[in-house]
DOZASE-305239 format. One record per residue: residue in one letter; x, y, z of N, C-alpha, C, O in turn; residue number from 1. Coordinates in steps of 0.1 Angstrom, whole numbers, plus 5000, padded with zeros to 4 digits. Example, Ala and Ser with C-alpha at 12.3 -4.5 7.8 and 13.67 -1.06 7.14 Angstrom:
2
A; 5132; 4943; 5078; 5123; 4955; 5078; 5132; 4967; 5078; 5142; 4967; 5085; 1
S; 5128; 4978; 5071; 5137; 4989; 5071; 5129; 5000; 5079; 5134; 5011; 5080; 2
This chain:
89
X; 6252; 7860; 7570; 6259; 7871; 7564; 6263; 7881; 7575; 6273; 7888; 7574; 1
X; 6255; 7882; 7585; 6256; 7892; 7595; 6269; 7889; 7605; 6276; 7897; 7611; 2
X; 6269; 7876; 7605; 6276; 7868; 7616; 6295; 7871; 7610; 6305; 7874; 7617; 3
X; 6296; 7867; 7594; 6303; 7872; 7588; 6309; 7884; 7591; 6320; 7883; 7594; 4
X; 6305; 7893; 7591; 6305; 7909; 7591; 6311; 7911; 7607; 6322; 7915; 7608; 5
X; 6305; 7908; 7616; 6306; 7905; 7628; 6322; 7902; 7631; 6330; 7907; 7638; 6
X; 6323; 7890; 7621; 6335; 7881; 7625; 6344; 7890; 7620; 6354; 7892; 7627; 7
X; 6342; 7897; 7609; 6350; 7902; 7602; 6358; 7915; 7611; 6370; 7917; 7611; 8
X; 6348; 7926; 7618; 6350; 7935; 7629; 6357; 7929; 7638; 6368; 7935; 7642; 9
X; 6351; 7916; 7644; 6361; 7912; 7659; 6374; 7911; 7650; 6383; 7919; 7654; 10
X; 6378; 7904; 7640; 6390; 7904; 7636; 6401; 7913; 7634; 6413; 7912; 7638; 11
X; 6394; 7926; 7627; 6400; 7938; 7629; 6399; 7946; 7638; 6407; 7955; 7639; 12
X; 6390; 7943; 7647; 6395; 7950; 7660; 6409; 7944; 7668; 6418; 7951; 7672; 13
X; 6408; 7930; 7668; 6420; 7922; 7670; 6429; 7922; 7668; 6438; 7922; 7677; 14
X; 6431; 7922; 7655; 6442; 7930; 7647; 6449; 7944; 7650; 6461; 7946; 7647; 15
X; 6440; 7953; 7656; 6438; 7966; 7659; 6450; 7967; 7674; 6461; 7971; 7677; 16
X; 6441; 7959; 7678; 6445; 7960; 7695; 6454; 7956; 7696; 6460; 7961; 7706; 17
X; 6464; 7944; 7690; 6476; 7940; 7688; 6487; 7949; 7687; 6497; 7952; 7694; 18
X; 6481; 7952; 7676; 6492; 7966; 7668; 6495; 7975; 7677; 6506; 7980; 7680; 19
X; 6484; 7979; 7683; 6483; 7990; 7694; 6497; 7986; 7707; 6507; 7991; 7711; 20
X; 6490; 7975; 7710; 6502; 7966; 7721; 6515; 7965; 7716; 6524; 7963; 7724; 21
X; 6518; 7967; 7706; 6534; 7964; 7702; 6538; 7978; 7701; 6550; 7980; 7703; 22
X; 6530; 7990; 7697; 6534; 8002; 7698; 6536; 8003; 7711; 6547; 8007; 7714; 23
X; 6530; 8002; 7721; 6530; 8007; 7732; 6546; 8003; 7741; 6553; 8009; 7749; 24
X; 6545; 7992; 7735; 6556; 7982; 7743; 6569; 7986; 7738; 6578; 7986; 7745; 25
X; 6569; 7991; 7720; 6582; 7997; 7719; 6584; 8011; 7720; 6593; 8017; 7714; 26
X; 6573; 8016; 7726; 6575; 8030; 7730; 6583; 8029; 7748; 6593; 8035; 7752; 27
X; 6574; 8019; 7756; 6580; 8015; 7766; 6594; 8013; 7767; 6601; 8021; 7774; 28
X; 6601; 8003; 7759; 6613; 7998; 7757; 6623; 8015; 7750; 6632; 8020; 7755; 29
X; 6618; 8017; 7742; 6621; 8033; 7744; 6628; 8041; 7752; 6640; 8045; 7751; 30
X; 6614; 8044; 7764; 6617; 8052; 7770; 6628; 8047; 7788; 6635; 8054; 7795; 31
X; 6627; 8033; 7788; 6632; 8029; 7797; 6647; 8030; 7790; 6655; 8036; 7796; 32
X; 6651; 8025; 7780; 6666; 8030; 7773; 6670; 8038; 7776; 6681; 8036; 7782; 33
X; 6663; 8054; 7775; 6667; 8065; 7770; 6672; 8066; 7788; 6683; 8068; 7792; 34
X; 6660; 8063; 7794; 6665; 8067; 7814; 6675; 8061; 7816; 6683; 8067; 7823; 35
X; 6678; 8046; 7810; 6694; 8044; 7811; 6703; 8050; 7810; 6711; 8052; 7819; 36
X; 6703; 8054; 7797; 6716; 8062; 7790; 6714; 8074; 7797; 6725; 8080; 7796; 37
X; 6703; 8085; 7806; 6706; 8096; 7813; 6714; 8092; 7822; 6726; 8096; 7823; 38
X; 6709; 8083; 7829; 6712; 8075; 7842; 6732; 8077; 7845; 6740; 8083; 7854; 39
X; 6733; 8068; 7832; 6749; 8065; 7827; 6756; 8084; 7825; 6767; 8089; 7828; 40
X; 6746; 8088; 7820; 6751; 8097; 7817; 6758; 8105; 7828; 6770; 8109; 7828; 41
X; 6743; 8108; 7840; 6745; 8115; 7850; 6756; 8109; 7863; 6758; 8115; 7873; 42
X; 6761; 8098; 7861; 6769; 8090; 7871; 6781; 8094; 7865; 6789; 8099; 7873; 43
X; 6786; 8094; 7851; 6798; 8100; 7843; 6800; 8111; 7847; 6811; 8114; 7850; 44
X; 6790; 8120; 7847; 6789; 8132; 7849; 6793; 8137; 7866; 6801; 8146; 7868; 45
X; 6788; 8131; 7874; 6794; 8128; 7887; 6808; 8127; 7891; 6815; 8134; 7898; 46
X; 6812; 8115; 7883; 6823; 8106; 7885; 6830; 8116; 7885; 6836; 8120; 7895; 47
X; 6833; 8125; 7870; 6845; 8136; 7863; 6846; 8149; 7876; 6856; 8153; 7881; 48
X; 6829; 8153; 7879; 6834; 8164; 7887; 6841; 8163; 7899; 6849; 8172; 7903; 49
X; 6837; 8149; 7907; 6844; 8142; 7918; 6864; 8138; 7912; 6874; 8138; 7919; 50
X; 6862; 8136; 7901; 6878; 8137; 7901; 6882; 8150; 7898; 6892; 8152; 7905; 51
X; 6879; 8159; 7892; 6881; 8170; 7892; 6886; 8174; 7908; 6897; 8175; 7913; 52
X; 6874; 8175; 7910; 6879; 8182; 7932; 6887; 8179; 7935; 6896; 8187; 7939; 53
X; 6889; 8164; 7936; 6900; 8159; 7939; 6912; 8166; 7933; 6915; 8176; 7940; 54
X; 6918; 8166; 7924; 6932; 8170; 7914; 6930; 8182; 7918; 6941; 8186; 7923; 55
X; 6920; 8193; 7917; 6923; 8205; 7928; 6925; 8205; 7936; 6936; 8211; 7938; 56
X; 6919; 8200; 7949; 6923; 8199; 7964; 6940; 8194; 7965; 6947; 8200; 7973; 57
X; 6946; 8182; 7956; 6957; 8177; 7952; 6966; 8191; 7949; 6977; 8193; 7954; 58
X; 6960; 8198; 7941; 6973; 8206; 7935; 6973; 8218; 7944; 6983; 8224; 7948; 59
X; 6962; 8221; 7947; 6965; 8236; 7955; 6971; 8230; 7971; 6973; 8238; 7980; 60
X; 6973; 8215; 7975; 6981; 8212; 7986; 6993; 8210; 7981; 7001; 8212; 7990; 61
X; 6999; 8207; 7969; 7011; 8210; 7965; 7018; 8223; 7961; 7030; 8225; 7960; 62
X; 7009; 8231; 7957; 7020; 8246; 7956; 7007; 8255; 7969; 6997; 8261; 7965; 63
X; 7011; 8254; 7979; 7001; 8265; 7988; 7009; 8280; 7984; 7001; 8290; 7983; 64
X; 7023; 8284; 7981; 7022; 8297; 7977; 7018; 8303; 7963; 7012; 8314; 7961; 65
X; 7020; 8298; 7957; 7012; 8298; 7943; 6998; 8303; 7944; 6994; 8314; 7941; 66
X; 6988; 8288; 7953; 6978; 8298; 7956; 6974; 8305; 7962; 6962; 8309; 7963; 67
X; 6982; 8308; 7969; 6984; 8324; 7979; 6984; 8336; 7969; 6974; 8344; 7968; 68
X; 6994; 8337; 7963; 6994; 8345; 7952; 6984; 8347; 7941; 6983; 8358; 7936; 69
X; 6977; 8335; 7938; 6968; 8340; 7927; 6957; 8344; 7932; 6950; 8353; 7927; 70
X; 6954; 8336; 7948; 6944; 8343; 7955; 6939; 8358; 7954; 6930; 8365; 7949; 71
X; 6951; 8360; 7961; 6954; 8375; 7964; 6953; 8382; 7946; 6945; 8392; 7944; 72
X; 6960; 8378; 7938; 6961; 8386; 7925; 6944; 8389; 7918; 6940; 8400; 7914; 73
X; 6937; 8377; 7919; 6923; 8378; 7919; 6915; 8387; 7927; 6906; 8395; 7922; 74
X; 6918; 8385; 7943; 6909; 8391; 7946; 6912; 8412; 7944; 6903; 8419; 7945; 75
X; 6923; 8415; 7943; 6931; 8427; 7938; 6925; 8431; 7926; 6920; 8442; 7925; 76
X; 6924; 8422; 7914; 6913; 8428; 7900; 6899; 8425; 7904; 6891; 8431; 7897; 77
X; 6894; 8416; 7914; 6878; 8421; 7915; 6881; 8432; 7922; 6870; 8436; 7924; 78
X; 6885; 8436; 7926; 6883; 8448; 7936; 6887; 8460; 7930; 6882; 8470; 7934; 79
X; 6897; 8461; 7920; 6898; 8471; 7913; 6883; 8472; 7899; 6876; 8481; 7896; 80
X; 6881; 8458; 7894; 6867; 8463; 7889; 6860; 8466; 7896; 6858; 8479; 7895; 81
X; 6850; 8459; 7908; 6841; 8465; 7914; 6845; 8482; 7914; 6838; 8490; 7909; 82
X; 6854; 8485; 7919; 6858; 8502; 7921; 6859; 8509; 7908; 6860; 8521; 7906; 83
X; 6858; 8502; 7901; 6859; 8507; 7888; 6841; 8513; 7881; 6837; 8523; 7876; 84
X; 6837; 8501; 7884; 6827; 8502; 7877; 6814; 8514; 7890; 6806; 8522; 7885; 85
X; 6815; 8512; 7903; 6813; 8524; 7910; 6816; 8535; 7904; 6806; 8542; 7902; 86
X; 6828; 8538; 7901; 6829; 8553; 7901; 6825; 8555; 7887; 6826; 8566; 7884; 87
X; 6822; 8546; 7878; 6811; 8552; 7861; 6800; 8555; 7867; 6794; 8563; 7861; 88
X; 6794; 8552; 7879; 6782; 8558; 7879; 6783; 8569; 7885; 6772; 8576; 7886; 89
């Protein structure tokens, strides 16, 4: 009867440790997914800002007075904020 009992524990321990193994494995499978899809993510994410620069560098070499002008128009309102906000204090 003891031997029973015995058998009966190794079984559910067996049982046990299995279960355990397949949790583990689709927690693994999981998390190796998920680093993919960052992965993919962060390469898209690259890809766009690299075309981005590009289509800027592209357009401010096609109108150079344009961005002469907005340059200058920009740096003229920070500079009237900055002075602005000086003389509140």
């Amino acid at each position: 009867m003891s031997q029973t009992v015995v058998e009966r524990a190794t079984g559910h321990i067996a049982d046990s440790a299995q279960r355990a193994s397949r949790a583990t494995s689709a927690v693994a499978d999981a998390i190796e997914e998920g680093v993919g899809v960052v992965r993919r993510a962060a390469k898209q994410g690259g890809d766009a800002a690299e075309e981005f620069l590009n289509d800027t560098n592209q357009r401010l070499q096609r109108h150079p007075l344009l961005t002469l002008a907005t340059t200058f128009a920009v740096g003229v309102a920070a500079g009237t904020f900055i002075g602005w906000m000086l003389k509140r204090r």
